[in-house]
N, C-alpha and C positions, 0 to 999 in steps of 0.2 A: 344559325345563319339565316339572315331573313334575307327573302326575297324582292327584289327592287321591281318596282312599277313601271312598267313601260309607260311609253307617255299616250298611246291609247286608252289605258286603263286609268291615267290622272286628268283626263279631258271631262269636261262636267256637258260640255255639249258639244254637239258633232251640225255641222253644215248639210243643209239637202242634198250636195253634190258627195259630198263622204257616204253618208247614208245609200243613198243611188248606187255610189260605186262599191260600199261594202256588199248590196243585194245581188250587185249584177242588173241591176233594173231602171230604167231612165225615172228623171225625176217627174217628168209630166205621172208614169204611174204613184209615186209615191201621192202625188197631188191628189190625184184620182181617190186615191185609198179613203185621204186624211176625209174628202166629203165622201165616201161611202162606209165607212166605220166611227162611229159617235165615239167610241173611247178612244180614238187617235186623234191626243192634239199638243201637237209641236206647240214649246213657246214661240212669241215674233217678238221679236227688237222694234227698235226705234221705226225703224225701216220698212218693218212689216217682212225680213227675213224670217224663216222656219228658222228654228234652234230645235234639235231633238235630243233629249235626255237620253241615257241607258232604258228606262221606262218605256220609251219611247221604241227604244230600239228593240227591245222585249215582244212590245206590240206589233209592231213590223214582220219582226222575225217569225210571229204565229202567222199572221195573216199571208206572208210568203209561202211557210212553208203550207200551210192550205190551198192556197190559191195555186204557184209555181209548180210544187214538188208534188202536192196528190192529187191534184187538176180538179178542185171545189170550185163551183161558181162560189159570184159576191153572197149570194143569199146563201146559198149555203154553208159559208166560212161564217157569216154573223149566225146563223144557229149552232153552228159548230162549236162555237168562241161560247156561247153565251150557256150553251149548255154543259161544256166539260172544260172550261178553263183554266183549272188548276191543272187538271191532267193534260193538258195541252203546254202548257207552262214547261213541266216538268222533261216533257218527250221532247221540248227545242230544243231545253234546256243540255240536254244529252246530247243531244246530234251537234250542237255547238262544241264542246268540250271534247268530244269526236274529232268533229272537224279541226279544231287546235289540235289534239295527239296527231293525227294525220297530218297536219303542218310541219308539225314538231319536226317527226321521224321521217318526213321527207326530206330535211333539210338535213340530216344527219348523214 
C-alpha cells in the first residue's frame, strides 16, 4: 500500500508568508535572516517575490532552531552552521519528524 502525498509534500515552493507562518516568525525576520546568512537564498519571480525551496526551508529550520530555540546570537549560528552542519542537519532533521509523531498522536 503506498502512501499518498499531501499536498504540502507535492508543493515545489512555498511563499514568505507560509514559511513565516510554518516558523511562528514574522516575515520581516525571515528577510533579516536571508541578508545575515550567505547560504539563504530564496528564488524571486518575475516580481521579485521570495519562492523558498524545501532547501531552503532546511536552511531556515537550522538557523531557527539556533537562533529561536537555543538563543545563539547571528554570529554565532554562522560559526555554528559553518562548523558542524551536517550534524546540525541531522538533529533538525529529528526534531522535525518528532514534531510530526507529536502531530500525529495528538490528533488521534
Amino acid at each position: 500500500m503506498a502512501l499518498e502525498k499531501t499536498d504540502d509534500e507535492l508543493k515545489r515552493y512555498y511563499s514568505i508568508g507560509e514559511v513565516a507562518e510554518r516558523f511562528g516568525i514574522k516575515t520581516s525576520v525571515i528577510r533579516f535572516w536571508e541578508g545575515e546568512f550567505d547560504f539563504l537564498k530564496p528564488h524571486k519571480n518575475a516580481k521579485g517575490d521570495r519562492r523558498f525551496t524545501k532547501a531552503n526551508l532546511e536552511q531556515l529550520a537550522l538557523i531557527h532552531h539556533l537562533v529561536k530555540e537555543r538563543g545563539f546570537t547571528l554570529e554565532g549560528a554562522r560559526r555554528e552552521i559553518s562548523n558542524s552542519k551536517q550534524e546540525l542537519k541531522e538533529k533538525v532533521e529529528l526534531l522535525d519528524r518528532l514534531r510530526r509523531i507529536r502531530k500525529t498522536l495528538s490528533e488521534l
